[in-house]
C-alpha positions in Angstrom: 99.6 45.6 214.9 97.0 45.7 218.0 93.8 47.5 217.5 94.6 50.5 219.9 91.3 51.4 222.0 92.6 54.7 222.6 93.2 56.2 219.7 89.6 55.5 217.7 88.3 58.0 214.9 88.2 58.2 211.2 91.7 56.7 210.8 90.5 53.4 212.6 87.4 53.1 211.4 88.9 53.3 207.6 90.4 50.4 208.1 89.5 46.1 208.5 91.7 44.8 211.3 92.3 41.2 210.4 93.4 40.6 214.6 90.2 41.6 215.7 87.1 39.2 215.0 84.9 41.2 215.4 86.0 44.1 213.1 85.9 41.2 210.3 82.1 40.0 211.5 81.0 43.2 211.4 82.5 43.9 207.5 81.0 40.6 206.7 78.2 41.6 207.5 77.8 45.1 205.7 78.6 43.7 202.9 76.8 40.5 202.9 79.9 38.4 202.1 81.4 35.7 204.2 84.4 36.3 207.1 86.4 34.8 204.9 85.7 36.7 201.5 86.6 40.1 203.9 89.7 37.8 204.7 91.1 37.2 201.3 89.8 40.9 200.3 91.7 42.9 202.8 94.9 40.0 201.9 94.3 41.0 197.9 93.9 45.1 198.6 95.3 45.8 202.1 93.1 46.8 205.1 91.1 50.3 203.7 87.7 50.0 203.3 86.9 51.7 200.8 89.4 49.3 198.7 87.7 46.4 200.1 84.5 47.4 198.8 85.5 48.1 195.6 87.2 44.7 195.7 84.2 43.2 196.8 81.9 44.5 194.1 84.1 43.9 191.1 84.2 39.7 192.9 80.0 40.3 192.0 80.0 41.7 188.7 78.6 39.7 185.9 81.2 38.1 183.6 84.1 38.4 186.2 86.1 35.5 186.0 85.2 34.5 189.9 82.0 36.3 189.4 
C-alpha cells in the first residue's frame, strides 16, 4: 500500500510504513533500535506505533528471553 502524500494526519502518522525508508530511519531512530529491529517489530505486531513500542520495550526488558 503507497504512502499517500495527500491524505497525512493522525491516521498516517500512527502508523510505520515498511515501503517508505525513511518512515523506518526515522522510527529507528526514536527509539534507538536498528532499521531492522523496527523491521521485524512492525512484521511481529503490524504497522501502529504505539504497538511497536510496546514491542520494542518488552525486546529490552531484563530476563526476556531475547532481552
Amino acid at each position: 500500500m503507497a504512502d499517500d502524500k495527500s491524505k497525512t494526519g493522525k491516521p498516517d502518522r500512527d502508523r510505520i510504513s515498511l515501503s517508505q525508508d525513511y518512515e523506518v530511519r526515522d522510527a529507528a531512530e526514536r527509539y534507538g533500535v536498528t532499521k531492522q529491529q523496527i523491521i521485524d517489530a512492525v512484521k511481529a505486531v503490524g504497522p501502529m506505533r504505539s504497538d511497536v513500542e510496546k514491542y520494542l520495550k518488552s525486546k529490552r526488558e531484563p530476563g526476556h528471553p531475547e532481552a
